[in-house]
Every structure is written in structure tokens, then in C-alpha cells.
N, CA, C and O atoms as a DFTB+ gen file, in Angstrom:
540 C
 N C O
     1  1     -73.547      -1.531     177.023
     2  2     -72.627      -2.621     177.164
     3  2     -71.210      -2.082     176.962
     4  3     -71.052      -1.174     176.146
     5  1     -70.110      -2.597     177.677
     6  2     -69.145      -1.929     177.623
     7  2     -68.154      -3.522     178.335
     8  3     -68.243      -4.069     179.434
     9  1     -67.275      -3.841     177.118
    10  2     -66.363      -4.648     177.044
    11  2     -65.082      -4.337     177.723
    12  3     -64.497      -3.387     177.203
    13  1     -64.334      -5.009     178.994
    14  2     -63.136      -4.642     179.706
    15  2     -62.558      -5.941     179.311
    16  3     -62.926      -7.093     179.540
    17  1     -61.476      -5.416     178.603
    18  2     -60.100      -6.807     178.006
    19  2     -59.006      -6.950     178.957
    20  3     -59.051      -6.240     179.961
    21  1     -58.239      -7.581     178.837
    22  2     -56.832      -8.168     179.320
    23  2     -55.810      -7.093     178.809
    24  3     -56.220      -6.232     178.030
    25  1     -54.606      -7.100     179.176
    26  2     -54.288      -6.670     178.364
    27  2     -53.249      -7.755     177.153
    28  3     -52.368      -7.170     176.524
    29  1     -53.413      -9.019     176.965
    30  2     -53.501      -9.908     176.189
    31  2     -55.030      -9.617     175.031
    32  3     -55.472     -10.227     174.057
    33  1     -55.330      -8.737     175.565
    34  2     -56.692      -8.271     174.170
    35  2     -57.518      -9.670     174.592
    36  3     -57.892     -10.084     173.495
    37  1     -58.082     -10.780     175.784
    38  2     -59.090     -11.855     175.257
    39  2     -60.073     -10.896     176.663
    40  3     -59.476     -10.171     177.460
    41  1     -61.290     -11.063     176.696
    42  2     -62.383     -10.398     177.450
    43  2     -61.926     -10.900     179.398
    44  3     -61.675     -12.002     179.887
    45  1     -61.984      -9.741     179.922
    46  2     -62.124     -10.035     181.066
    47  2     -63.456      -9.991     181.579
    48  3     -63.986     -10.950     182.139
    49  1     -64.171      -8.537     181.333
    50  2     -65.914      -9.151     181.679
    51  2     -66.378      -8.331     180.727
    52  3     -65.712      -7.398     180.280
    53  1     -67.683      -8.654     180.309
    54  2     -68.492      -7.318     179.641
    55  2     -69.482      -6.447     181.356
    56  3     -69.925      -6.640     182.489
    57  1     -69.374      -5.963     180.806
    58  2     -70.214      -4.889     181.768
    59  2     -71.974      -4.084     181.187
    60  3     -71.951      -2.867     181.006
    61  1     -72.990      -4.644     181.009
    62  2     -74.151      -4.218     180.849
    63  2     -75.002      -3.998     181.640
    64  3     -75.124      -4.604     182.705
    65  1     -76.183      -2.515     180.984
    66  2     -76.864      -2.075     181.567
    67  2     -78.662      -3.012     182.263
    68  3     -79.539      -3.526     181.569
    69  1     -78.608      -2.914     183.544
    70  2     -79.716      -3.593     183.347
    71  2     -80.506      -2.856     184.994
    72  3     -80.081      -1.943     185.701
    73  1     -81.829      -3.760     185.153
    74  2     -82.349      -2.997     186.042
    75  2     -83.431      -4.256     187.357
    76  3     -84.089      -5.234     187.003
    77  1     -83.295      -3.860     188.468
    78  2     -84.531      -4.936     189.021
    79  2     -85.554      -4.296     188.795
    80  3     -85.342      -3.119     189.086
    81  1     -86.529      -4.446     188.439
    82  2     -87.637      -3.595     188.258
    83  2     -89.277      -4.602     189.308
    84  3     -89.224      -5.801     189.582
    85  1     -90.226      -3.882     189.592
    86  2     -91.126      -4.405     190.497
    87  2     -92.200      -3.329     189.812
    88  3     -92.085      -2.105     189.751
    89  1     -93.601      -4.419     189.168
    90  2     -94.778      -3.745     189.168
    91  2     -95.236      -3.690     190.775
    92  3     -95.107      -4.483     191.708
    93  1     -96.060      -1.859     190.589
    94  2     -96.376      -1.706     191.917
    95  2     -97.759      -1.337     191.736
    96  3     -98.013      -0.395     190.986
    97  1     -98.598      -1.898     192.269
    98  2    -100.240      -0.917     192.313
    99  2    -101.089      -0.192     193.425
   100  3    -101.828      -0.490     194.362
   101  1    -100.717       0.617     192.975
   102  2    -100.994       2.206     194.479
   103  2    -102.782       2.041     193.774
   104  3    -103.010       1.761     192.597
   105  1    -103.586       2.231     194.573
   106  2    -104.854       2.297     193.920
   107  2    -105.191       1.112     193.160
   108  3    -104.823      -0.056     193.290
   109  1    -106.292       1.899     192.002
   110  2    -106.185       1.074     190.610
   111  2    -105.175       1.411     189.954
   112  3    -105.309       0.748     188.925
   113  1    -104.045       2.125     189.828
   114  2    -102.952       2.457     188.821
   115  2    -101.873       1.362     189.424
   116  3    -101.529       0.984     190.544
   117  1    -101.520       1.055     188.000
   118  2     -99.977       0.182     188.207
   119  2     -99.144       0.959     187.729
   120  3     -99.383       1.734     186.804
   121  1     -97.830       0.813     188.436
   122  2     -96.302       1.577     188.170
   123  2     -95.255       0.531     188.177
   124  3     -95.080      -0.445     188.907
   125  1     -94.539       1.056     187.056
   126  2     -92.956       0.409     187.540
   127  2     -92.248       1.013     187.890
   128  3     -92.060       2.161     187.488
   129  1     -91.393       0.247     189.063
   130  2     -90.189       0.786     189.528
   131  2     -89.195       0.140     188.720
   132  3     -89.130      -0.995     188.249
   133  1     -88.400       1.182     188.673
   134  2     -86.887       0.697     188.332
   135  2     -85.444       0.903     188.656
   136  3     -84.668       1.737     188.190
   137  1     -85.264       0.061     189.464
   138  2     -83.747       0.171     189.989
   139  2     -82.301      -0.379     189.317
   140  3     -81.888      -1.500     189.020
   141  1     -81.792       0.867     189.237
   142  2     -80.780       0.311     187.838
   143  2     -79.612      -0.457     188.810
   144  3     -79.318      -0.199     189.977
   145  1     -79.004      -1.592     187.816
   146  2     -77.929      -2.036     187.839
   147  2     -77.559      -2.217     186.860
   148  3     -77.752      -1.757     185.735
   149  1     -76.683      -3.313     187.516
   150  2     -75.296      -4.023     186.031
   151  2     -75.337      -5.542     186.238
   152  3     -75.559      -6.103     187.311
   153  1     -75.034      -6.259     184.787
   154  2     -75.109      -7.373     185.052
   155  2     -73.566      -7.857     184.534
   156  3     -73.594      -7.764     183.307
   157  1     -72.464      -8.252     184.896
   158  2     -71.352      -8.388     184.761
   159  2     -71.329     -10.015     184.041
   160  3     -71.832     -10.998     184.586
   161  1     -70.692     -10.027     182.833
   162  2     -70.998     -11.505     181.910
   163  2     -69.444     -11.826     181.680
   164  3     -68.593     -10.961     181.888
   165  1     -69.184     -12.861     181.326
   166  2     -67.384     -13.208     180.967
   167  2     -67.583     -13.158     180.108
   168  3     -66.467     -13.007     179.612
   169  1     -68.712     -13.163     178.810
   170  2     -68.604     -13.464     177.671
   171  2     -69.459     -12.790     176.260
   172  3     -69.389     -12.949     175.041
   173  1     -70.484     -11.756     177.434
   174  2     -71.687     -11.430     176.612
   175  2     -72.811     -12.073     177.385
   176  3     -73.900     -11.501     177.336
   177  1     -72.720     -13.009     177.984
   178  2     -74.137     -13.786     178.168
   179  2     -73.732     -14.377     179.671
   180  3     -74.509     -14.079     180.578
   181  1     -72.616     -15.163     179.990
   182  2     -72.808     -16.231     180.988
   183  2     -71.948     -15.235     182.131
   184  3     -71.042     -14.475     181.787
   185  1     -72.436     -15.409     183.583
   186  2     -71.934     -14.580     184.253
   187  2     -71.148     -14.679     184.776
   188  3     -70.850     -15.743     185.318
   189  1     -70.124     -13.105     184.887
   190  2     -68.403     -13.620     185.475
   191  2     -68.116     -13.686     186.496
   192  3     -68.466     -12.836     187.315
   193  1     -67.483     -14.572     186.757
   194  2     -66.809     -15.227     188.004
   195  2     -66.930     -14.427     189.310
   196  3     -67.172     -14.988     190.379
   197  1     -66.688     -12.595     189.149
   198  2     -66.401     -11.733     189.679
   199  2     -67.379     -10.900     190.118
   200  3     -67.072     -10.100     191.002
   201  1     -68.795     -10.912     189.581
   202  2     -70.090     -10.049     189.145
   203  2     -70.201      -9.579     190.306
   204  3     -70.287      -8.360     190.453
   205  1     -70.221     -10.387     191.319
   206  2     -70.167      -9.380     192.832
   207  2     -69.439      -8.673     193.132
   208  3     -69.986      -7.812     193.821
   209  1     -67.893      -8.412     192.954
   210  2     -67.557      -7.789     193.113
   211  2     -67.014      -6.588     192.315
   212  3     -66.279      -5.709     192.765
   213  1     -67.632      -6.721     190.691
   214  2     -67.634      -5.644     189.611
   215  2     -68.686      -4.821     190.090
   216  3     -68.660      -3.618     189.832
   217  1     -70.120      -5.590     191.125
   218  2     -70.785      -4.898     190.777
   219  2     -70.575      -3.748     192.042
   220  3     -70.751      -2.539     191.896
   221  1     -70.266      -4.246     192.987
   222  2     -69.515      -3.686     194.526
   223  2     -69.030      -2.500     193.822
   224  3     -69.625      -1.422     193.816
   225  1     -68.210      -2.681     193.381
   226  2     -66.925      -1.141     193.050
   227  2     -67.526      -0.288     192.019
   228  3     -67.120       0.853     191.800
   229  1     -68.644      -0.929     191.288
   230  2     -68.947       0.426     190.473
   231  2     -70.200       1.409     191.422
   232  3     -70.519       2.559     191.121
   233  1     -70.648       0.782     192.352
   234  2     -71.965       0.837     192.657
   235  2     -70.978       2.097     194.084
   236  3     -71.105       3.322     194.101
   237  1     -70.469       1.617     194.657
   238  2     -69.257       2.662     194.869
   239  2     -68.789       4.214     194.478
   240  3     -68.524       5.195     195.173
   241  1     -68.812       3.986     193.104
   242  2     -67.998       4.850     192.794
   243  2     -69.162       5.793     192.137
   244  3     -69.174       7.017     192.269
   245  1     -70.244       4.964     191.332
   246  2     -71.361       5.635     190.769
   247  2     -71.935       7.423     191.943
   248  3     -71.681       7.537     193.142
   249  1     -72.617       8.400     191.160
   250  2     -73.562       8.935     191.977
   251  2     -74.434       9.440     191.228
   252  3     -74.340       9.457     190.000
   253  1     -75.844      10.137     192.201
   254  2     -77.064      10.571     191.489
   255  2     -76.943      10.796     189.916
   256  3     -77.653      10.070     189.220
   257  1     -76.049      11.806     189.224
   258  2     -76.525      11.745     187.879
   259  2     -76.498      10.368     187.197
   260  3     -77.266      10.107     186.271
   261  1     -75.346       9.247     187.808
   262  2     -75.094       8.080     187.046
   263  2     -76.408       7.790     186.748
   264  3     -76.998       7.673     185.675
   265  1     -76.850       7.670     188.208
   266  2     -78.589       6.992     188.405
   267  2     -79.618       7.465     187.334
   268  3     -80.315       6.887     186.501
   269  1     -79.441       8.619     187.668
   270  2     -80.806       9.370     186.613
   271  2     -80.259       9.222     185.264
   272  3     -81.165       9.088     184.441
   273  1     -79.152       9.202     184.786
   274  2     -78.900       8.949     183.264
   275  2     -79.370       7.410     183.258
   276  3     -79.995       7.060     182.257
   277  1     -79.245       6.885     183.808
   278  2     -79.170       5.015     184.115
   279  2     -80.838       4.898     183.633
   280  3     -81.358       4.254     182.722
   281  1     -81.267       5.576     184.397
   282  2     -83.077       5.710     184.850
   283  2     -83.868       6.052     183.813
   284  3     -85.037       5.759     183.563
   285  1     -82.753       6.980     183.008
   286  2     -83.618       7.614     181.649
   287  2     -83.561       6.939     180.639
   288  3     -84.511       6.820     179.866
   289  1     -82.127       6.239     180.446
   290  2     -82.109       5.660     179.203
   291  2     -83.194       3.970     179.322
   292  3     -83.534       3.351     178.314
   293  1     -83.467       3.639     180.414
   294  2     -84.161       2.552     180.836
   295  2     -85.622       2.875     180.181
   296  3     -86.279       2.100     179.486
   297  1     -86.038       4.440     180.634
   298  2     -86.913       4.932     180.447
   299  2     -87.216       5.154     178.866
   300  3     -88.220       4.635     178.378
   301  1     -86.297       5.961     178.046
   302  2     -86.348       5.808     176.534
   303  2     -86.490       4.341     175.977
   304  3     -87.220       4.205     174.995
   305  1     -85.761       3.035     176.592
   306  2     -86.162       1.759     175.912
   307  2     -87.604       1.425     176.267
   308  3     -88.354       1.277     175.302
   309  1     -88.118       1.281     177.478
   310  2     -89.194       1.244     177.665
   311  2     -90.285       1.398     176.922
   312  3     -91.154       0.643     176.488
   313  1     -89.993       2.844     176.854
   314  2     -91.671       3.449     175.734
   315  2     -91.427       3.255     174.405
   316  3     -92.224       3.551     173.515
   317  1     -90.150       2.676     174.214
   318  2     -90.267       2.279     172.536
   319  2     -89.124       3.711     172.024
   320  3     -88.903       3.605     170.818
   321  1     -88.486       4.796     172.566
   322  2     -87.911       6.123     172.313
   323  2     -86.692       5.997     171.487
   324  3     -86.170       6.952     170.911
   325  1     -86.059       4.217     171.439
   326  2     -84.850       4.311     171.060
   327  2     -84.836       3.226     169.724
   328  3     -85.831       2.577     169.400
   329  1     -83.485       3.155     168.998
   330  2     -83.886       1.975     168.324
   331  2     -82.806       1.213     168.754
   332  3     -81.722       1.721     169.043
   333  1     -82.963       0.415     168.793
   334  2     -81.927      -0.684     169.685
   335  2     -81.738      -1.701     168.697
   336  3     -81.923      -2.890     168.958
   337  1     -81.400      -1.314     167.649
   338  2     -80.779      -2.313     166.058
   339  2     -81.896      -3.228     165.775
   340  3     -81.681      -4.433     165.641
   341  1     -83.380      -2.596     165.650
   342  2     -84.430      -3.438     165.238
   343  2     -85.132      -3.819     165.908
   344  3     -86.265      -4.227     165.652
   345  1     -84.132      -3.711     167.786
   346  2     -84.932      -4.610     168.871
   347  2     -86.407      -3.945     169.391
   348  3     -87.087      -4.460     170.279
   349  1     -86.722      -2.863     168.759
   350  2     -87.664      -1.490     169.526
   351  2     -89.372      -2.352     169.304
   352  3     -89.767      -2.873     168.260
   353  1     -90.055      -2.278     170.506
   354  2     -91.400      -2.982     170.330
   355  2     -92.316      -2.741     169.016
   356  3     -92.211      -1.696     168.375
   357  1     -92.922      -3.430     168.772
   358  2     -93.834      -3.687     167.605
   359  2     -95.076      -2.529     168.241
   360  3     -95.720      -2.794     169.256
   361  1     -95.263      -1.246     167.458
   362  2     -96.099      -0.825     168.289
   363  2     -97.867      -1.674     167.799
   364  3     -98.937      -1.535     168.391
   365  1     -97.582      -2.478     166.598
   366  2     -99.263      -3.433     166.515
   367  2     -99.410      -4.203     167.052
   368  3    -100.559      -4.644     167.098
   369  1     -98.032      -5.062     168.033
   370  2     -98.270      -5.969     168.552
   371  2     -97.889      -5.780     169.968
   372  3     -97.655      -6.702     170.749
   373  1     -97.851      -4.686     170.206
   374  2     -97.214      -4.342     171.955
   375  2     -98.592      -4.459     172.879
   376  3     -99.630      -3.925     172.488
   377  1     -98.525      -5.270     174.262
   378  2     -99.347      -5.541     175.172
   379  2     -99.063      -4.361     176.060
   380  3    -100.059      -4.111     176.740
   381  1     -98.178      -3.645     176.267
   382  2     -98.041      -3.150     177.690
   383  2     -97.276      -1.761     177.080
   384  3     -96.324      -1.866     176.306
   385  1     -97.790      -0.490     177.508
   386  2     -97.213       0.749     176.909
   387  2     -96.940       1.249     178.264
   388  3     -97.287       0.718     179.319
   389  1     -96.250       2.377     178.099
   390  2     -95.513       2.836     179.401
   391  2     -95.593       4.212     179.186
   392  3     -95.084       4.678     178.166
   393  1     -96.362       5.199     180.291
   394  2     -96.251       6.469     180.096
   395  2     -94.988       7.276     180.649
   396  3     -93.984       6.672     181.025
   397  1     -95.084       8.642     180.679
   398  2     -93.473       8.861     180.972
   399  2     -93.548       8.772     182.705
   400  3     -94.512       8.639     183.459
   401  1     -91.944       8.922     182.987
   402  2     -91.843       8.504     184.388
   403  2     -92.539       9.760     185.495
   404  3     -92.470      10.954     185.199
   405  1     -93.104       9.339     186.594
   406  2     -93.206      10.174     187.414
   407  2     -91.934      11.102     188.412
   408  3     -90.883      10.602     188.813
   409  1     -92.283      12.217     188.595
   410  2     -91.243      13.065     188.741
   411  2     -91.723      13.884     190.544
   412  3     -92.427      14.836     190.880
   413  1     -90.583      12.508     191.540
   414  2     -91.392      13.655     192.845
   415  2     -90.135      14.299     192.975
   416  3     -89.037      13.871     192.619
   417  1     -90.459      15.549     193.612
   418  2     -89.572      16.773     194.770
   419  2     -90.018      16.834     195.837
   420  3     -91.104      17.168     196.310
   421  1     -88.377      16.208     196.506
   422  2     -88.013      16.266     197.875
   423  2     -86.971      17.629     197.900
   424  3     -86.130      17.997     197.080
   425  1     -87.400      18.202     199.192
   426  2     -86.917      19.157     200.080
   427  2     -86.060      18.621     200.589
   428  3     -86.273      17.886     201.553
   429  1     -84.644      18.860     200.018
   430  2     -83.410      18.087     200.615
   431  2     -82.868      18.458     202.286
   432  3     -82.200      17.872     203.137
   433  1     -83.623      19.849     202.169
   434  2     -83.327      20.825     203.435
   435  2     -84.189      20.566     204.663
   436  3     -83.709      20.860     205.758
   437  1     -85.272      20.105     204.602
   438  2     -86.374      19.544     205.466
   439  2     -86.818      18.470     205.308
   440  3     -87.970      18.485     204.875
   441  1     -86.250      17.187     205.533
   442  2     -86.512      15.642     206.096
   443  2     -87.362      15.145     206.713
   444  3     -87.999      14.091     206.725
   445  1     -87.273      16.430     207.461
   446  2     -88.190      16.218     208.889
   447  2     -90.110      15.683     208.193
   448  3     -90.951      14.791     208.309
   449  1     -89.908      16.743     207.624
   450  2     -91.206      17.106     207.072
   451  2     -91.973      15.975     206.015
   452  3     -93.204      15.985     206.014
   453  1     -91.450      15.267     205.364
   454  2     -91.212      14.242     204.676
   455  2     -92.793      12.945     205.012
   456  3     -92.838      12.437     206.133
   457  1     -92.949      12.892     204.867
   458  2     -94.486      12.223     205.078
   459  2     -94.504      10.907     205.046
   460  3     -94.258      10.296     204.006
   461  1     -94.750      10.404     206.000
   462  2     -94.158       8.875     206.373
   463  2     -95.479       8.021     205.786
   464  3     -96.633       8.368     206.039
   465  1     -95.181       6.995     205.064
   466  2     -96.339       5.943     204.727
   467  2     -96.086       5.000     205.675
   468  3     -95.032       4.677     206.222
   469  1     -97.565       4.475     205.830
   470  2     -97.981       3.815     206.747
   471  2     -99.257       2.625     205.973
   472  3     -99.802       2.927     204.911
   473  1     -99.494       1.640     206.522
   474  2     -99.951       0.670     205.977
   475  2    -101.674       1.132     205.803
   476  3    -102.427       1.064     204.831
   477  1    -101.832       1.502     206.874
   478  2    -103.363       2.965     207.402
   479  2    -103.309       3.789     206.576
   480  3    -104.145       4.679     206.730
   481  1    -102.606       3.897     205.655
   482  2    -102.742       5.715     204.906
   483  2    -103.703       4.682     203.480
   484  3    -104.874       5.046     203.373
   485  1    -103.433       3.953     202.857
   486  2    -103.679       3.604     201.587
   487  2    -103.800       2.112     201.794
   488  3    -103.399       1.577     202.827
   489  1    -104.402       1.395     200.718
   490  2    -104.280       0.316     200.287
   491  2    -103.038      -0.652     200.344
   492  3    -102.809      -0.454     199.151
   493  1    -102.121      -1.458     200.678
   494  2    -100.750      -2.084     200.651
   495  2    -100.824      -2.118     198.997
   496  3    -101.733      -2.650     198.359
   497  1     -99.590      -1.388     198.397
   498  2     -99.075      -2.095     197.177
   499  2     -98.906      -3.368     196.964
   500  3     -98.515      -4.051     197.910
   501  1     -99.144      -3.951     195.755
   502  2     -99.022      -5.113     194.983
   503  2     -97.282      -4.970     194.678
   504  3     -96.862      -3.842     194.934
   505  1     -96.593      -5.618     194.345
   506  2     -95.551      -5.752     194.220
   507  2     -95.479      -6.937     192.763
   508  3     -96.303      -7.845     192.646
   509  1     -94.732      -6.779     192.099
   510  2     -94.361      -8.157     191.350
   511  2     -93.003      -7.668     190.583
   512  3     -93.058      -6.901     189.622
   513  1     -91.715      -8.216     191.131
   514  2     -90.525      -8.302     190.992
   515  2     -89.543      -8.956     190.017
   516  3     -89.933      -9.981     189.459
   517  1     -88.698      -8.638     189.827
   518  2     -87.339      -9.337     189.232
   519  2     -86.407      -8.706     188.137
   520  3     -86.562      -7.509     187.894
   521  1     -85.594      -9.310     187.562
   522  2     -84.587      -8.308     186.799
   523  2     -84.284      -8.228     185.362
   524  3     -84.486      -9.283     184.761
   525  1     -83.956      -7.482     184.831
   526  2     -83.645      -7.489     183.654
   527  2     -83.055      -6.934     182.753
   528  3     -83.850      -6.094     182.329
   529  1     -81.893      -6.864     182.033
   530  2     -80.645      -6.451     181.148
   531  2     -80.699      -6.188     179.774
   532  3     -80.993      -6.907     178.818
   533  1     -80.420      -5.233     179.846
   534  2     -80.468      -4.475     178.107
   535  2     -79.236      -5.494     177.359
   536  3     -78.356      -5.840     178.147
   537  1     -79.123      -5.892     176.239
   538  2     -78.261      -6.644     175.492
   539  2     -77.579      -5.539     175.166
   540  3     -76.593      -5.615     174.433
């Protein structure tokens, strides 16, 4: 979270980390995806006026490492890795554990080669969607 003021010092937006994320099930295994964003608030909580277009210009300016730092620290809250002022899961009462993330390599140099999915290759993924913001 990261607070941008006036320069009268009263809040112009907060700026927090958050992500759309979608359970996916390849097989019998379920995965989450996670696609990082930002959720732009006037106040901490209610959203600012502007959020489309805070989120336009950072999304802009961001590149790959932003992402993968974005991706990891999503990843450390997830499995419980961080303490987030008390907020960190109950590991006696946690329903859903998360192993670490999967890690593919692409051949940035050969595209070509790149292996196209097709609805015929596998099973259609399950999908189940929507978003959600680190406080």
C-alpha cells in the first residue's frame, strides 16, 4: 500500500497491491493463476474517482521484474511466508494450502516452436475467477 497526498498533505489516492486470480483445473490438479494488479482507493477502502486511469499509467510504465516481484510477494502471502500484522492464516484452521508456484521456460529466441493448446490436446480447464487486494 502506498499513500499519494496533495500537496495540501489530505490523500489523493492510496495505491494497493492486489491481484485477479482464477482457479484452474488441468487434469485432476487445481492451480491458481494470478494476475497482479492495483486497486486505487480515495481513502483506504472506497474507490477513487480516477482508478482507471491510476491504473492505465502505472500498468504503462510497470515491466517484467515489477510483475515477478508483484507475483512473488502474492506468492509469500499465499502460503502463509509473511506476517502481515497478525493477518497470516491459522495454519489449524486453514482449508486451502498452496504449494510453491510453478516455474515454465520459454525460448524467447524461438516462438515459432512454442506449442499451441488446443481444446483436442487435454481436457478444457475449469476456470473460477475474480479479484482480490492485499490491505
Amino acid at each position: 500500500m502506498k499513500i499519494y497526498a496533495r500537496d495540501d498533505g489530505t490523500i489523493k489516492y492510496v495505491r494497493h497491491l492486489a491481484m485477479e486470480r482464477r482457479f484452474k483445473r488441468y487434469g485432476d490438479q487445481w492451480f491458481l493463476e494470478v494476475l497482479p494488479t492495483y486497486f486505487f482507493s480515495s481513502d483506504g477502502w472506497w474507490e477513487a474517482h480516477f482508478a482507471a486511469d491510476y491504473l492505465s499509467k502505472i500498468k504503462r510504465i510497470e515491466r517484467h521484474a515489477d510483475m515477478r516481484r508483484h507475483v512473488q510477494t502474492w506468492t509469500w502471502i499465499l502460503r502463509g511466508e509473511v506476517d502481515l500484522g497478525g493477518l497470516a492464516p491459522d495454519p489449524e484452521s486453514q482449508m486451502l494450502e498452496f504449494g510453491p508456484p510453478v516455474v515454465i521456460e520459454v525460448d524467447h529466441e524461438d516462438t515459432e516452436t512454442l506449442p499451441v493448446e488446443t481444446e483436442t490436446d487435454h481436457e478444457p480447464a475449469q476456470d473460477i475467477g475474480g479479484t482480490w487486494e492485499a490491505a
